[in-house]
C-alpha positions as CSV (number, residue, x, y, z in Angstrom):
1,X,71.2,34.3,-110.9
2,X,74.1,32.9,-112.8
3,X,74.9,30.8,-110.8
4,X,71.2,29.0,-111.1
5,X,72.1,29.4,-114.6
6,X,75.4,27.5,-114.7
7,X,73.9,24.7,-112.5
8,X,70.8,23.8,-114.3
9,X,72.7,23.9,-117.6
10,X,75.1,20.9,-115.4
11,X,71.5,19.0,-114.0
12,X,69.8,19.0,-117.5
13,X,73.2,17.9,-119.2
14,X,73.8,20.9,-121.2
15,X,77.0,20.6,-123.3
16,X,79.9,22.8,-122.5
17,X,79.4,25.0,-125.5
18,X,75.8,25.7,-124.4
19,X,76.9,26.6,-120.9
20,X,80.5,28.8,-122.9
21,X,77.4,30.5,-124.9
22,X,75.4,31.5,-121.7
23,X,78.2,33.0,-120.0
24,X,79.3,35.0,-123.2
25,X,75.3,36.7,-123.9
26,X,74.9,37.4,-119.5
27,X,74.9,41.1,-119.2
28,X,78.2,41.9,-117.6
29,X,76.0,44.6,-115.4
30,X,72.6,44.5,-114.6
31,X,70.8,46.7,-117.0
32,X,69.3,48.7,-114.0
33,X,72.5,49.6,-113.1
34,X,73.0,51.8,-116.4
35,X,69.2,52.9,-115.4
36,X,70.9,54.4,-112.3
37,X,73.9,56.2,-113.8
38,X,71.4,57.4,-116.5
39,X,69.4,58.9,-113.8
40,X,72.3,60.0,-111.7
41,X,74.0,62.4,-114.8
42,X,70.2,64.0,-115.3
43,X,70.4,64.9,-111.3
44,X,73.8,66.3,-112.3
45,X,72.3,68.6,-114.3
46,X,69.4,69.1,-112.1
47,X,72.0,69.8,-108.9
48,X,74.8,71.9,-110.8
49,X,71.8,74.6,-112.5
50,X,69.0,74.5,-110.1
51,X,69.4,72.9,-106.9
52,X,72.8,74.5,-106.3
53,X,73.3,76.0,-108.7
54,X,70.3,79.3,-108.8
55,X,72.2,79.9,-105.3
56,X,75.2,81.1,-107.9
57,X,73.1,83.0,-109.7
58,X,71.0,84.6,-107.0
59,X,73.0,87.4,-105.7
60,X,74.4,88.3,-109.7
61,X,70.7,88.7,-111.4
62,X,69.7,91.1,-108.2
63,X,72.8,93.4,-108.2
64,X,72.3,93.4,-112.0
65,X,68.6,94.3,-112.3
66,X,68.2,96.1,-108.5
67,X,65.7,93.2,-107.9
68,X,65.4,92.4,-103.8
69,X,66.4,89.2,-102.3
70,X,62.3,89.5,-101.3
71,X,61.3,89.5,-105.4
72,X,63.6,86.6,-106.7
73,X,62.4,84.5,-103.3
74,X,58.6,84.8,-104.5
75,X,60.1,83.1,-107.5
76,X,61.8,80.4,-106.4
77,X,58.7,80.1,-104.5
78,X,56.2,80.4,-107.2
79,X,58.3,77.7,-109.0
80,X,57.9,75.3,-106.0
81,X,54.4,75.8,-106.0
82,X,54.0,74.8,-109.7
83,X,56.1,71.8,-109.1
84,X,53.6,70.7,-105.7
85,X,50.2,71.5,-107.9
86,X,51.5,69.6,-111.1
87,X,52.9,66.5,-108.8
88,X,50.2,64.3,-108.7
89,X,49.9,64.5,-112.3
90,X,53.0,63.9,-113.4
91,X,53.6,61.0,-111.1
92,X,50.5,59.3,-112.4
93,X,51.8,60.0,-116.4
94,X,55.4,58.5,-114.8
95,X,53.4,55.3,-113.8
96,X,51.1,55.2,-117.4
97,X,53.4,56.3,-119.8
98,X,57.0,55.4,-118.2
99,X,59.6,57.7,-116.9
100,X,61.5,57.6,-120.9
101,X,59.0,59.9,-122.5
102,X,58.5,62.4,-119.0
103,X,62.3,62.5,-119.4
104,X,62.7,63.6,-122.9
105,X,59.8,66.3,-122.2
106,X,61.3,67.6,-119.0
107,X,65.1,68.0,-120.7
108,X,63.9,69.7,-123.7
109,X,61.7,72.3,-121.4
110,X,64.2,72.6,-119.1
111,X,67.1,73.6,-121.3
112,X,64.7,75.5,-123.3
113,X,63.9,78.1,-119.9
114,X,67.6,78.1,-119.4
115,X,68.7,79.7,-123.0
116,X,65.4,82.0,-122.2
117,X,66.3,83.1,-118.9
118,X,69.8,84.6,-120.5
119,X,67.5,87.0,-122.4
120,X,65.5,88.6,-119.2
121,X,64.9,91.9,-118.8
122,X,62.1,92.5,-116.6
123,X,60.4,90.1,-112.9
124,X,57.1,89.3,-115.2
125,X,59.6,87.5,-117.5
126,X,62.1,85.8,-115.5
127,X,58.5,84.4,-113.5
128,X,56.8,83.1,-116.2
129,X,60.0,81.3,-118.2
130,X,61.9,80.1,-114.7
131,X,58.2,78.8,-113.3
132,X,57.0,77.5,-116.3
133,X,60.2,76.0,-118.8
134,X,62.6,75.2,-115.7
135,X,61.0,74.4,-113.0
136,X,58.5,72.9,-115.4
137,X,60.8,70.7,-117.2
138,X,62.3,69.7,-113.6
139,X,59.4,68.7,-112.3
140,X,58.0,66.6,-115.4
141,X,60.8,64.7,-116.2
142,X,64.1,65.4,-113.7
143,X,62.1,64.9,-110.9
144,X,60.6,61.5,-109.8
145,X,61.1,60.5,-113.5
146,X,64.7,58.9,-112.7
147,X,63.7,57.9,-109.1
148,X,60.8,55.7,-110.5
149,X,62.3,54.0,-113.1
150,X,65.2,52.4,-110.4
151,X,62.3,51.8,-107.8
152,X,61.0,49.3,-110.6
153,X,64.5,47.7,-110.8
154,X,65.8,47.1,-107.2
155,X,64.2,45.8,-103.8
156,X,66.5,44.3,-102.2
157,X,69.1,47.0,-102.5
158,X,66.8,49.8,-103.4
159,X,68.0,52.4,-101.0
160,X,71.4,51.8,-102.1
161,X,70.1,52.4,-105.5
162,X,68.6,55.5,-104.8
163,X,71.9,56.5,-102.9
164,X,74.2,55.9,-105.9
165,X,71.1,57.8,-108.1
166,X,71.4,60.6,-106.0
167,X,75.3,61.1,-105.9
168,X,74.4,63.2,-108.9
169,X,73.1,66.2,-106.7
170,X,76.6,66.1,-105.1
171,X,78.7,66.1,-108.5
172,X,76.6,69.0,-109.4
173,X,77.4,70.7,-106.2
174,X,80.8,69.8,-106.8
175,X,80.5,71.8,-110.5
176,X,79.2,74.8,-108.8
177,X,82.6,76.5,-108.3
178,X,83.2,75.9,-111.7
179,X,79.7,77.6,-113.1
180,X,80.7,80.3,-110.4
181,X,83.7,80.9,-112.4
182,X,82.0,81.4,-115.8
183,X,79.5,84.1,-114.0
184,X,82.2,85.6,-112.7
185,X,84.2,85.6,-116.5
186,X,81.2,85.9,-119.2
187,X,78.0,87.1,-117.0
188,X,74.9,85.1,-115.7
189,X,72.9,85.8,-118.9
190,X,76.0,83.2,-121.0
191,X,75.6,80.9,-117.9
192,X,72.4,80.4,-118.3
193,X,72.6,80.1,-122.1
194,X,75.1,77.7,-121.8
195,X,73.1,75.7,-119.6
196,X,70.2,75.2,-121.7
197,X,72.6,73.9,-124.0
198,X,74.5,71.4,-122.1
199,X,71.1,70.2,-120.6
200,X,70.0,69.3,-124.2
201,X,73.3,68.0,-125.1
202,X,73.7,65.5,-122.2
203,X,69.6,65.0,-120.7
204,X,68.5,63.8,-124.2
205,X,71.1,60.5,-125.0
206,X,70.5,59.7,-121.6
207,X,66.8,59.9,-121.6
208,X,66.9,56.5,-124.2
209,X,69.1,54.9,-121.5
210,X,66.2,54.8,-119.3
211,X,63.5,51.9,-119.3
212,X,61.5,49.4,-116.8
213,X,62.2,46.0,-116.4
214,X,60.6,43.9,-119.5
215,X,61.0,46.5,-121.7
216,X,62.5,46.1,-125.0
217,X,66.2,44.9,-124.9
218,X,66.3,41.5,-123.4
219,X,66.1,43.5,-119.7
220,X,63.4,41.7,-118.5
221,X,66.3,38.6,-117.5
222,X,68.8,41.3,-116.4
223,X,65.6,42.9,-114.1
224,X,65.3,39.3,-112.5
225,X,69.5,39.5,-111.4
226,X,68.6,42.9,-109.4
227,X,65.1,42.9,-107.7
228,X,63.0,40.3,-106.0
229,X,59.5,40.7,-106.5
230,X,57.0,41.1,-103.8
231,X,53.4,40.7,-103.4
232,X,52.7,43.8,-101.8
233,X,51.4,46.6,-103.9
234,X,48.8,49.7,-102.1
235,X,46.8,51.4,-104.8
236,X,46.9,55.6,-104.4
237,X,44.0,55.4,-102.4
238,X,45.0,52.9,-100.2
239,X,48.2,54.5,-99.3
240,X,46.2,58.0,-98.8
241,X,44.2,56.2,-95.8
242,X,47.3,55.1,-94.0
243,X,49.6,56.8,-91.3
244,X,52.4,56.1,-92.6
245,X,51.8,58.4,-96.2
246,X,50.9,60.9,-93.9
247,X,54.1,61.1,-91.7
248,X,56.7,60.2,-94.8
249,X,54.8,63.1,-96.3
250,X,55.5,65.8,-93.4
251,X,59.3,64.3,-92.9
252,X,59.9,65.0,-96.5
253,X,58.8,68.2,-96.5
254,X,60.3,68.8,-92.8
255,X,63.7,67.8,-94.4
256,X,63.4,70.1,-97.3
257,X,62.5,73.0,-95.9
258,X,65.6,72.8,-94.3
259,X,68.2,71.8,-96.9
260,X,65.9,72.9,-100.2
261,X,67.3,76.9,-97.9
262,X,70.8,75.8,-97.0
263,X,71.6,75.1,-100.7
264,X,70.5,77.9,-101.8
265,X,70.9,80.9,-99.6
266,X,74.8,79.1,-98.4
267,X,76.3,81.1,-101.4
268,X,75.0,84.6,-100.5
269,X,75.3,83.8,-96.7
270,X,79.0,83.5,-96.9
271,X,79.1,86.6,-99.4
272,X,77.8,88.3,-96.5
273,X,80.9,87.1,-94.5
274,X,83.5,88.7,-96.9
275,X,83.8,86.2,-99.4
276,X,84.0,86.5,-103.3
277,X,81.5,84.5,-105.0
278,X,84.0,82.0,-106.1
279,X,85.6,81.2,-102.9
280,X,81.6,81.3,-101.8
281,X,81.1,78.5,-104.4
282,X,84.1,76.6,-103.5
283,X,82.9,75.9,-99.4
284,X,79.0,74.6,-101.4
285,X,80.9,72.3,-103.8
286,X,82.8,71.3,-100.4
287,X,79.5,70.5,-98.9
288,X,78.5,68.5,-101.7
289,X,81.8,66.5,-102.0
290,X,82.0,65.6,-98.6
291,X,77.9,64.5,-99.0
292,X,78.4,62.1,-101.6
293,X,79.5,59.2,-99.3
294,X,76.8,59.7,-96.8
295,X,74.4,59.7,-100.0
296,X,75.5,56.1,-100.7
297,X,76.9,54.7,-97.1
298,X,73.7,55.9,-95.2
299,X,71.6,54.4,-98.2
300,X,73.7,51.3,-97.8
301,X,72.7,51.9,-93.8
302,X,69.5,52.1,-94.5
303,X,68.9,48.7,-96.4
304,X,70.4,46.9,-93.4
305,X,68.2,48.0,-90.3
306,X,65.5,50.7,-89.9
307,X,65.7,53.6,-92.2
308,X,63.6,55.5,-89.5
309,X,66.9,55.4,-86.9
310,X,68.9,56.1,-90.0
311,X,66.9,59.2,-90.6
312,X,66.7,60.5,-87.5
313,X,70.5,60.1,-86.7
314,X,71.2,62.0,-89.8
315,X,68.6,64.6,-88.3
316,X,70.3,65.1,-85.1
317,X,73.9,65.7,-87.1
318,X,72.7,68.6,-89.4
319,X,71.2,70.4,-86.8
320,X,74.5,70.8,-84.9
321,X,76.0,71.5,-87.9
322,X,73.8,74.4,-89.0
323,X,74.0,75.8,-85.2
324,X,78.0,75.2,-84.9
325,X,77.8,77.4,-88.3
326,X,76.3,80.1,-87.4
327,X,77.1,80.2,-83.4
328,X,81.3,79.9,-84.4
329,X,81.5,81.3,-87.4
330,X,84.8,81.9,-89.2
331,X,86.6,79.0,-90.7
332,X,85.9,76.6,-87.3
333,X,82.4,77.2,-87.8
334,X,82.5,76.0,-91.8
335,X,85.0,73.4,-90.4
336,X,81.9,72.0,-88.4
337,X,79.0,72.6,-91.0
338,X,81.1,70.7,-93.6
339,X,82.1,68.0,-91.5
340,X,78.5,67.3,-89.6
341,X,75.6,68.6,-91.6
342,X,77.0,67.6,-95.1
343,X,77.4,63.7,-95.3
344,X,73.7,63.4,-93.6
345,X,72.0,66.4,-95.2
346,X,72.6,63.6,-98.5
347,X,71.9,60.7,-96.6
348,X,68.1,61.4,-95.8
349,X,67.5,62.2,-99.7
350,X,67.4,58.6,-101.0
351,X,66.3,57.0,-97.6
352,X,62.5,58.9,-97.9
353,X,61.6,57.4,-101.3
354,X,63.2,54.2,-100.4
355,X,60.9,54.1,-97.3
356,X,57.6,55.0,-99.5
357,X,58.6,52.1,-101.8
358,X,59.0,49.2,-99.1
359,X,55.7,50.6,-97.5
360,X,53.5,51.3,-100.6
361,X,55.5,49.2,-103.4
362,X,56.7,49.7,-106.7
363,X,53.7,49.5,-108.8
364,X,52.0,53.5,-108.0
365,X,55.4,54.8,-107.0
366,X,55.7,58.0,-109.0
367,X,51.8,58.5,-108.2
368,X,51.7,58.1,-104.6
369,X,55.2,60.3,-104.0
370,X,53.1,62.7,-106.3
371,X,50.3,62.5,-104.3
372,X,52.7,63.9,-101.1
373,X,54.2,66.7,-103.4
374,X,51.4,69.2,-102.6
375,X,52.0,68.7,-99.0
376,X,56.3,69.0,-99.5
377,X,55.5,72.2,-101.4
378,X,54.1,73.9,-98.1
379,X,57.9,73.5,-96.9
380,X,59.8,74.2,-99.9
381,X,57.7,77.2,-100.8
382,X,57.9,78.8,-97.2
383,X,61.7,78.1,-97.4
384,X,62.5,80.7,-99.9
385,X,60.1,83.2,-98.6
386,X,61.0,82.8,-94.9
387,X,64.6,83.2,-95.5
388,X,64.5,86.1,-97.9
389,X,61.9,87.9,-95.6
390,X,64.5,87.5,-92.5
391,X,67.1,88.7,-95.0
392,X,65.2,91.6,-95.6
393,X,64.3,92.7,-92.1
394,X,67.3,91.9,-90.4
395,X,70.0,92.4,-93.0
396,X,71.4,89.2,-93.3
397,X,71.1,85.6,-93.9
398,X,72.7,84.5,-90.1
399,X,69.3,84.7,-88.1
400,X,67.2,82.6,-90.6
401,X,69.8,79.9,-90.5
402,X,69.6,79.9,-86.9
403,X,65.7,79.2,-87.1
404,X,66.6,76.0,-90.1
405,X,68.7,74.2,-87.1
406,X,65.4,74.6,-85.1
407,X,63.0,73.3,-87.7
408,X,65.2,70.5,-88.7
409,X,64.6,69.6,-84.9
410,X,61.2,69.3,-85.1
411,X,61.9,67.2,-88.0
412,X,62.4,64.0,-85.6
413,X,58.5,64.5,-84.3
414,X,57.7,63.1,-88.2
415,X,60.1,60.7,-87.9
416,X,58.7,59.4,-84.9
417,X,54.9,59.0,-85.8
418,X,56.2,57.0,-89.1
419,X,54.7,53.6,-88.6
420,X,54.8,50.8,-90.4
421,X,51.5,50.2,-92.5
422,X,49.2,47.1,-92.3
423,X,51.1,44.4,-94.5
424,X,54.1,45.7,-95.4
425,X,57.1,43.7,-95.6
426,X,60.9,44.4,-96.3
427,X,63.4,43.1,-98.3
428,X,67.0,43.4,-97.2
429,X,70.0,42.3,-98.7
């Protein structure tokens, strides 16, 4: 665009000063740019205290309270659940009312359940505050919230977007070792309090940060530098009679079935093994340092030929991973789940959203991907419960991992039925 810029300000006979002025008010960076660090530092928080980081917790709250693995599961389940039945809505208030004020809601119940969950004492209680406040706040604002507000911004370079928005769940699997640590030192209930406060202290700044093109703020010219509009746009209803919602749907919730388990059983898996719980943390933060260049390269991958192959490549990788882990064990077998199933575990995450966004458009983004939720939740609440329940009859985590290489597997049928709907059309850089 600047370069348009300087060369109609040459055909219309601007004067130098004119064209000096222009290149001193152009933004430096693309406003959606700062939309997408914004984003990615709220997925930090997400990835550090829930996605990762409730693996951390996990084994500390049951040896403290005598809970079973088979009671906190039904949690994490129930909490899923929530999250699939309050989806749709959410995503439509995302597309009505912008992702800025679902943000500032989510942070402020989500670091609210945090400094709660310090004071439980009883299941009832830890349900109600964890389902409600966390995962509540998650799902209204640290959820789709960020995702929908770059989907507005980028086309061309969307799934790159995405990839560099999502690098946040890595840097907060990277901080896991560290919140291990301060379990380890002060106790799970001062982790948790100081959670809720570092979730208020760095989710609400950023929550101004984001806003759609033409908002307030001159973005509407730097919107124009990143994203080339396109004509296609299906309504909810439109995307609900295709194919293509359908199989996306299934694939997403194939996928996180699979890793949504992984993340968070990893921790007490290698406990089981021998390890303390910080040398535990230390091999997840691994996984999610070595993720965070598939998150972006495969995302980078994905804008320049079919996300579909991309997908199903990255498929085919964590499924050896997950059975070199298990079948090798010992430091080879880590060796191989680090090196294989990390970088493309993170490269599927931005690649799904990216594809509902070229098929579907930007316009009912948060709505339609809300619309899929209820059907994601089937996987992500059987996750919890279908490892935990192997846990408990067998005695360990092993077997059910075994069983995650299988379904990831099966994965690749979604994959394959994902066709292209009627009218869609791509934009790649």
């Amino acid at each position: 665009m600047s370069a348009e810029e300087d060369a109609r300000l040459e055909r219309t006979g601007a004067t130098s000063s004119a064209a000096s002025a222009w290149r001193l008010r152009r933004p430096a960076i693309s406003y959606g740019w700062w939309v997408v660090l914004a984003g990615t530092a709220l997925s930090t928080l997400v990835g550090v205290f829930s996605y990762y980081g409730m693996g951390i917790f996990f084994n500390a709250i049951r040896d403290d309270l005598g809970w079973s693995a088979a009671a906190l599961g039904v949690a994490l389940a129930l909490a899923r659940i929530q999250g699939g039945v309050l989806a749709p809505i959410v995503g439509l208030a995302i597309d009505r009312y912008g992702s800025r004020r679902l943000i500032l809601l989510g942070v402020l119940m989500t670091g609210s359940g945090f400094v709660l969950l310090g004071q439980t004492t009883s299941i009832v209680y830890f349900y109600v505050v964890f389902i409600v406040l966390v995962q509540g706040g998650i799902s209204a604002g640290m959820g789709n919230a960020p995702s929908a507000a770059v989907v507005h911004w980028f086309t061309a370079r969307r799934a790159t977007a995405l990839g560099v928005l999502n690098l946040g769940i890595s840097l907060g699997g990277i901080l896991a070792k560290p919140l291990a640590e301060v379990v380890v030192a002060f106790g799970w209930r001062t982790a948790f309090v100081l959670a809720g406060v570092i979730v208020w202290v760095v989710g609400l700044p950023l929550a101004f940060v984001i806003r759609r093109p033409g908002d307030s703020g001159g973005t509407a010219r730097a919107a124009r530098a990143t994203r080339s509009d396109t004509a296609l746009e299906y309504s909810p209803m439109e995307a609900l009679r295709t194919l293509a919602f359908w199989s996306i749907a299934w694939m997403f919730a194939a996928r996180h079935f699979v890793t949504g388990s992984v993340a968070l059983f990893l921790v007490p898996l290698l406990q089981e093994r021998g390890m303390s719980l910080t040398d535990a943390a230390t091999v997840l933060s691994l996984m999610a340092f070595i993720g965070m260049p598939g998150r972006v390269g495969f995302a980078w991958l994905g804008d320049r030929m079919d996300k579909r192959a991309v997908i199903a490549l990255c498929l085919v990788f964590q499924s050896a991973g997950l059975i070199l882990f298990t079948a090798l064990g010992g430091t080879i077998g880590i060796v191989c789940f680090l090196v294989l199933y990390s970088p493309t575990y993170s490269g599927v995450l931005p690649l799904i959203p990216a594809i509902q966004a070229d098929y579907f458009g930007a316009k009912w983004f948060a709505t339609i991907a809300g619309m899929m939720a209820p059907i994601t939740t089937i996987s992500v609440v059987s996750g919890p419960l279908f490892v935990t329940a192997i846990r408990d009859l067998r005695g360990s985590f092993e077997p059910a991992f075994v069983a995650l290489a299988m379904v990831n597997v099966l994965a690749l049928v979604f994959v394959a039925l994902v066709r292209v709907p009627r009218g869609a059309a791509f934009a790649r850089a």
